[in-house]
LOKOL-964985 format. One record per residue (C-alpha): x, y, z; residue in three letters. Coordinates in steps of 0.001 Angstrom, whole numbers, padded with zeros to 6 digits, always signed. Layout:
N
XYZAla
...
end
This chain:
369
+142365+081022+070408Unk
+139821+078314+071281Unk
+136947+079211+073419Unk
+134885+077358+075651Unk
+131195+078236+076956Unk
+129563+076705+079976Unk
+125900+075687+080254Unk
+124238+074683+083473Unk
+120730+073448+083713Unk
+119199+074967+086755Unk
+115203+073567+086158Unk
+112750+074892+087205Unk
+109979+075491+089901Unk
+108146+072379+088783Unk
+111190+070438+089816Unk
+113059+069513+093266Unk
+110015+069314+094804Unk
+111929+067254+097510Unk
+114290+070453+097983Unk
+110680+071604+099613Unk
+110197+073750+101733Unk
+113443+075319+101278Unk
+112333+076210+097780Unk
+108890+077972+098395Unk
+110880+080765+099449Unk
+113477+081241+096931Unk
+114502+079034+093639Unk
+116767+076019+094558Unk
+119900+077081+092355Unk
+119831+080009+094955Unk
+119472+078312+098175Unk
+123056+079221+100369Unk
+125263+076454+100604Unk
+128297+077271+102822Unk
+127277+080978+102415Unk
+127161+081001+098460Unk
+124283+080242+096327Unk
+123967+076429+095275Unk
+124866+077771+091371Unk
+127901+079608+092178Unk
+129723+076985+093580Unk
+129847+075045+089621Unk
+129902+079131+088221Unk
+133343+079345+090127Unk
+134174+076344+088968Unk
+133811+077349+085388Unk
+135708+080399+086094Unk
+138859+078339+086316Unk
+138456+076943+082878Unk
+141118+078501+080392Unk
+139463+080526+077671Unk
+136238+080539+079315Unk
+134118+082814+077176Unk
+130475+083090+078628Unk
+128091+081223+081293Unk
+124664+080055+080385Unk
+121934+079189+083232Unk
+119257+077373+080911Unk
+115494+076758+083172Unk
+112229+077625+083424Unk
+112006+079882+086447Unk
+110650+083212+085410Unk
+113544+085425+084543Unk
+112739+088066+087016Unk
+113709+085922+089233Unk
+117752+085258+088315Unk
+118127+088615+086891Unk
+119339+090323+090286Unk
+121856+087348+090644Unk
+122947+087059+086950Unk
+124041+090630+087242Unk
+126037+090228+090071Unk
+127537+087437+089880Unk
+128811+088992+085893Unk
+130198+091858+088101Unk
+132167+089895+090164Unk
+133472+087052+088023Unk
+133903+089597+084852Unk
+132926+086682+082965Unk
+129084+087013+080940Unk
+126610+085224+082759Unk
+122849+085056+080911Unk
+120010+083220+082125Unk
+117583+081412+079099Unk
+114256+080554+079917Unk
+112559+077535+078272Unk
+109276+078476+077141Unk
+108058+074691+077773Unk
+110322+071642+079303Unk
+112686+070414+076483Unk
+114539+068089+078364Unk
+118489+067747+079392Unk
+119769+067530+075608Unk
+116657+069702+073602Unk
+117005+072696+076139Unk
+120709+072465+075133Unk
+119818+071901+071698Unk
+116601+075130+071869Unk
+119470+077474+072935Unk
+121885+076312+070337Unk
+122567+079480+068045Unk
+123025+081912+071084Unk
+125025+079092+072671Unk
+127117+078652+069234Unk
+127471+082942+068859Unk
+131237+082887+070409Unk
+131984+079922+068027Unk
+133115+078037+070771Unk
+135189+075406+070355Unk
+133848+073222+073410Unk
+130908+073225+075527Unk
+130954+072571+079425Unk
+127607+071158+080281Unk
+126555+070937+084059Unk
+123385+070477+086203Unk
+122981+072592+088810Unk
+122332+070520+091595Unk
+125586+068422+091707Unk
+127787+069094+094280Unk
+132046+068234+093502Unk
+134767+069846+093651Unk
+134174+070321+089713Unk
+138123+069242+088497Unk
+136288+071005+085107Unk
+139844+072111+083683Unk
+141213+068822+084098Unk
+138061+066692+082557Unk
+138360+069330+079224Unk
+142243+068339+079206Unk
+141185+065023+079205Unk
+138608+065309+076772Unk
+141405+066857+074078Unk
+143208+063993+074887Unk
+140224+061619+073656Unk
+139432+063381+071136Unk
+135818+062085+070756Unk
+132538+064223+071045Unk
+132240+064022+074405Unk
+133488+063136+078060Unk
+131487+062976+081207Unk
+132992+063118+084634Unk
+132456+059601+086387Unk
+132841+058537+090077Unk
+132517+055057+091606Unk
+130039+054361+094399Unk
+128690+051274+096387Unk
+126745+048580+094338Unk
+123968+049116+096569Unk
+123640+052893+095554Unk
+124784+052768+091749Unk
+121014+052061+090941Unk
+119902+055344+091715Unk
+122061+057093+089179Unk
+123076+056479+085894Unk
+125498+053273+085437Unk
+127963+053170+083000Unk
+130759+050448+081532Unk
+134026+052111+080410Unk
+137173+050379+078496Unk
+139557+050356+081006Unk
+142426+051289+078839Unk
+140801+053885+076812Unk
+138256+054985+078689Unk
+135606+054982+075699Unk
+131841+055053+077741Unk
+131312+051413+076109Unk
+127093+051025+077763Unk
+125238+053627+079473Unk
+121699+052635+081063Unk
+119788+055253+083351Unk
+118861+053767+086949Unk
+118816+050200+085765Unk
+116680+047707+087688Unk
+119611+045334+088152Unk
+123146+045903+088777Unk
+125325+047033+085933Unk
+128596+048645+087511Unk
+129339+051168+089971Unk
+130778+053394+087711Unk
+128215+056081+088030Unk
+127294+059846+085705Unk
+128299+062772+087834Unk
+125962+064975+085218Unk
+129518+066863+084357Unk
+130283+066757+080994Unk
+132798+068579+078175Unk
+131098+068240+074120Unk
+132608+069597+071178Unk
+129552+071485+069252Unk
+129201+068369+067445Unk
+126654+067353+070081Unk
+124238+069478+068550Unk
+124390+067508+064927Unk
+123503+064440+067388Unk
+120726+066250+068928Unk
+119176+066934+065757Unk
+119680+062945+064443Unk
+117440+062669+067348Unk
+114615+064778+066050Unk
+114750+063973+062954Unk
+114177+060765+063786Unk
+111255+061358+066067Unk
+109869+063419+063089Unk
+110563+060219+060340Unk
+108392+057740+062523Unk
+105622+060414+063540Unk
+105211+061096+059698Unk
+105864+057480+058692Unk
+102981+055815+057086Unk
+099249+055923+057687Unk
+097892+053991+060907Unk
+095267+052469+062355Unk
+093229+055012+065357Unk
+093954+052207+067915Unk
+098072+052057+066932Unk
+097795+056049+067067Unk
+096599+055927+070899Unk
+099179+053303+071430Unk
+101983+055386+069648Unk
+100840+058664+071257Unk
+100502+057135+074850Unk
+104432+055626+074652Unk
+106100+058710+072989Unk
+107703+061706+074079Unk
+107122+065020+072270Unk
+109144+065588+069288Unk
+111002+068271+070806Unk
+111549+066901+074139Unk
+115072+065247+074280Unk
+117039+063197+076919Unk
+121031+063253+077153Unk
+120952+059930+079219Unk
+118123+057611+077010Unk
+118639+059523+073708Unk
+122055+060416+072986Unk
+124554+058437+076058Unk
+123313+055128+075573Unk
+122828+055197+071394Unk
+126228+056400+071513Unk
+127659+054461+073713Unk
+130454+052010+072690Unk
+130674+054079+068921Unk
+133944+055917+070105Unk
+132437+058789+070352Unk
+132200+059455+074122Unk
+134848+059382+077075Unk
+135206+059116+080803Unk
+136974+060582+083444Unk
+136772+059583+087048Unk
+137123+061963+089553Unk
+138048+060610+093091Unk
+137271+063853+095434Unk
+133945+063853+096607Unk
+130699+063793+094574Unk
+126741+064027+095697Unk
+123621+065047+094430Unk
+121494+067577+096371Unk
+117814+066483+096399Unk
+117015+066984+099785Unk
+117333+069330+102325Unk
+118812+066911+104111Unk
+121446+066909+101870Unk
+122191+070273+101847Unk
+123593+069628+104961Unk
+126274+067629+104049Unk
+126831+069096+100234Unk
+127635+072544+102781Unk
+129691+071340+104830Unk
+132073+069713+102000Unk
+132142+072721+099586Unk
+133188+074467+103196Unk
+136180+071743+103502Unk
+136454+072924+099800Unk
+137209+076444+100464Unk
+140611+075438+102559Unk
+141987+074677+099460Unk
+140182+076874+096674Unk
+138801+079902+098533Unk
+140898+079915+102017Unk
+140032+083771+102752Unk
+136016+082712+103269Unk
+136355+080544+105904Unk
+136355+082810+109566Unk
+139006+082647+112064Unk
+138284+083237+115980Unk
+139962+083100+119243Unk
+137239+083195+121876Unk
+138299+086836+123179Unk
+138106+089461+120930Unk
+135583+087301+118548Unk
+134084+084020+118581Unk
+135940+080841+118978Unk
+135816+079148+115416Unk
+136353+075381+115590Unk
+137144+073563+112225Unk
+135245+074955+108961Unk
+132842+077919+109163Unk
+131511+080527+107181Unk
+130411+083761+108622Unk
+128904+086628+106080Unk
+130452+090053+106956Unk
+127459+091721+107917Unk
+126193+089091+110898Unk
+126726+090104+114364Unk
+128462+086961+116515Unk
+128705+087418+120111Unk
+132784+086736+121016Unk
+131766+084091+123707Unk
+129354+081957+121230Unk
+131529+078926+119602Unk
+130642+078205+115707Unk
+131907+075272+114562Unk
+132266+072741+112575Unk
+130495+073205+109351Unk
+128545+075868+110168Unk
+127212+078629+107816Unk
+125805+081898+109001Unk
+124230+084276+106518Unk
+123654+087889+106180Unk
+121912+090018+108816Unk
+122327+087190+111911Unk
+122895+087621+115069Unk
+124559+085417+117775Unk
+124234+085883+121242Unk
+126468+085164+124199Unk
+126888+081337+124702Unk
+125523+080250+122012Unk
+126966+076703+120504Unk
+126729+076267+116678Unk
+127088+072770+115010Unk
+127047+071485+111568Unk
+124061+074170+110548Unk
+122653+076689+108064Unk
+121608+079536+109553Unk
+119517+082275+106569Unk
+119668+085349+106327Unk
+117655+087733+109234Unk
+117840+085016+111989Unk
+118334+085909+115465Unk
+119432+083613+117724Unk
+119389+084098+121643Unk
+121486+083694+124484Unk
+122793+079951+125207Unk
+120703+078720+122459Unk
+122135+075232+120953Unk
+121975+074109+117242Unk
+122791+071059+115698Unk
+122659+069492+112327Unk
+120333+071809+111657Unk
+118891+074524+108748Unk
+117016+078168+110445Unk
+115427+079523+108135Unk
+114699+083286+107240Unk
+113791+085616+109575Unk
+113457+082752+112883Unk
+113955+083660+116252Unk
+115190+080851+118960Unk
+114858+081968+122888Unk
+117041+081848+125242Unk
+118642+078240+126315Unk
+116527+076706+122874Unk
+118139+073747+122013Unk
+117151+072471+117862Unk
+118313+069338+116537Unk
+118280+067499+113240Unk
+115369+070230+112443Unk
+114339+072271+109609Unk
+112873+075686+111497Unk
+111070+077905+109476Unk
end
């Protein structure tokens, strides 16, 4: 039987300093988006791949800090989940590559590599279906976006026929398509024998002959470590147009979640999500004997919502909340431990742990911490 691991890159506190502040408080893969933690929406996701034989979370928080999550979530998937700490930045492909013989100890026959802070709808079985299909070392999910936003993400040219990923060129200053990466991609283990082309490489031309001082500052002021190693720069666009990497375009929704800002709106589409992949999450309400729900909205079991406050649409309560009577609820996070008063009003808006908002409050387009 073939197996299949998953790896998703999760980074570390050093990164997504835009997620700030949401991150002082707890590590961005862990930040609730429509009631689950940013991680578990791809960790689901991988659930649903045939043969799935273990999860990998691959960063550089301190463990201590995953290991409470990483336990649970193994309990309730009943699929391993193990977090790997970097001990220094390696980069997309070398933390892949640091990792490889634990990665490698199911002798899987394909790898599902992810970054954590995509938000799809993750069509993961699909893309590896495709990928057999190919049969090249690797396919990465694809969407197509506006030519005035493709510059911010990783353009790509693909044979329209065959789908071969013909040029790759990371957030090029000029327009190249608007075929975009969705950082979602299926590799055979032979990614790691291109991983190490790449370092042995880097190690050929630092050892390569004797030069002047002056060069040496030039050469060490241009170069990355020897160990540190890109999947866009150093293995997409080398391999690019070789037949040995695939696309497939997914055309559900697809965004990146930099921001807090964006959390917003990733939460409120992984909600419209659960209608078709999670149904039993989303709360239900007639205005009598409990609140009156309107459109998508997550409630966690343990909040207290008065039954004449309306919640709705994409709205997210977490655990510990409590509602009062009147209160109106629009397109919001609301964390764990908040309290929210009588006739209060939210809109596009994140409350963050522990807040309290008075009576007749009204918060809009606000982060309140």
């Amino acid at each position: 039987m073939e197996k299949v691991v998953a790896v998703i890159m999760v980074g570390g506190p050093t990164k997504g300093t835009r997620f700030r502040p949401l991150s002082f408080n707890t590590p961005k893969p862990l930040f609730p988006l429509a009631g689950q933690p940013m991680i578990q929406h791809p960790i689901s996701a991988c659930k649903r791949i045939p043969n799935l034989a273990q999860i990998f979370l691959i960063g550089f928080y301190e463990e201590r800090e995953f290991a409470l999550y990483v336990s649970s979530i193994s309990n309730e998937l009943k699929v391993p989940v193990r977090y790997l700490k970097e001990d220094k930045q390696h980069g997309s492909a070398g933390g892949l590559y640091y990792f490889r013989d634990m990665i490698m100890e199911e002798n899987p026959s394909h790898i599902i590599l992810l970054n954590c802070d995509v938000c799809c709808s993750f069509p993961l079985p699909d893309l590896l279906e495709a990928h057999k299909r190919y049969g090249g070392m690797g396919t990465m999910l694809v969407i197509k976006v506006s030519a005035e936003s493709a510059h911010q993400f990783g353009e790509l040219i693909a044979d329209p026929n065959t789908k071969e990923l013909l040029h790759y060129t990371e957030k090029p200053e000029t327009f190249v398509s608007d075929l975009i990466n969705c950082g979602v991609y299926v590799f055979t283990p032979d990614i790691f024998t291109a991983i190490q082309g790449v370092l042995t490489h880097r190690e050929d031309r630092a050892n390569i002959r004797q030069v002047s001082s002056f060069e040496a500052f030039q050469s060490a002021t241009r170069t990355l470590p020897v160990d540190f190693v890109r999947l866009d720069q150093d293995i997409l666009s080398p391999l690019a147009g070789k037949k040995q990497l695939y696309t497939y375009e997914t055309m559900d929704f697809w965004e990146q979640i930099k921001t807090p800002g964006m959390s917003l709106k990733c939460s409120s589409l992984y909600l419209a999500l659960f209608k078709i992949t999670s149904p039993q999450l989303l709360a239900s309400g007639n205005g009598i004997t409990s609140a009156t729900i309107a459109g998508d909205v997550y409630i966690h079991p343990s909040a207290k919502v008065h039954p004449t406050a309306k919640i709705g649409p994409n709205v997210s309560i977490s655990a510990n909340v409590r509602v009062g009577a009147g209160v109106r609820l629009i397109s919001c996070i609301v964390l764990d431990d908040v309290e929210i008063k009588e006739n209060a009003v939210v809109l596009n808006s994140i409350i963050g742990w522990k807040s309290s908002l008075g009576r007749w409050a009204r918060v809009q387009a606000s982060l309140l911490f």
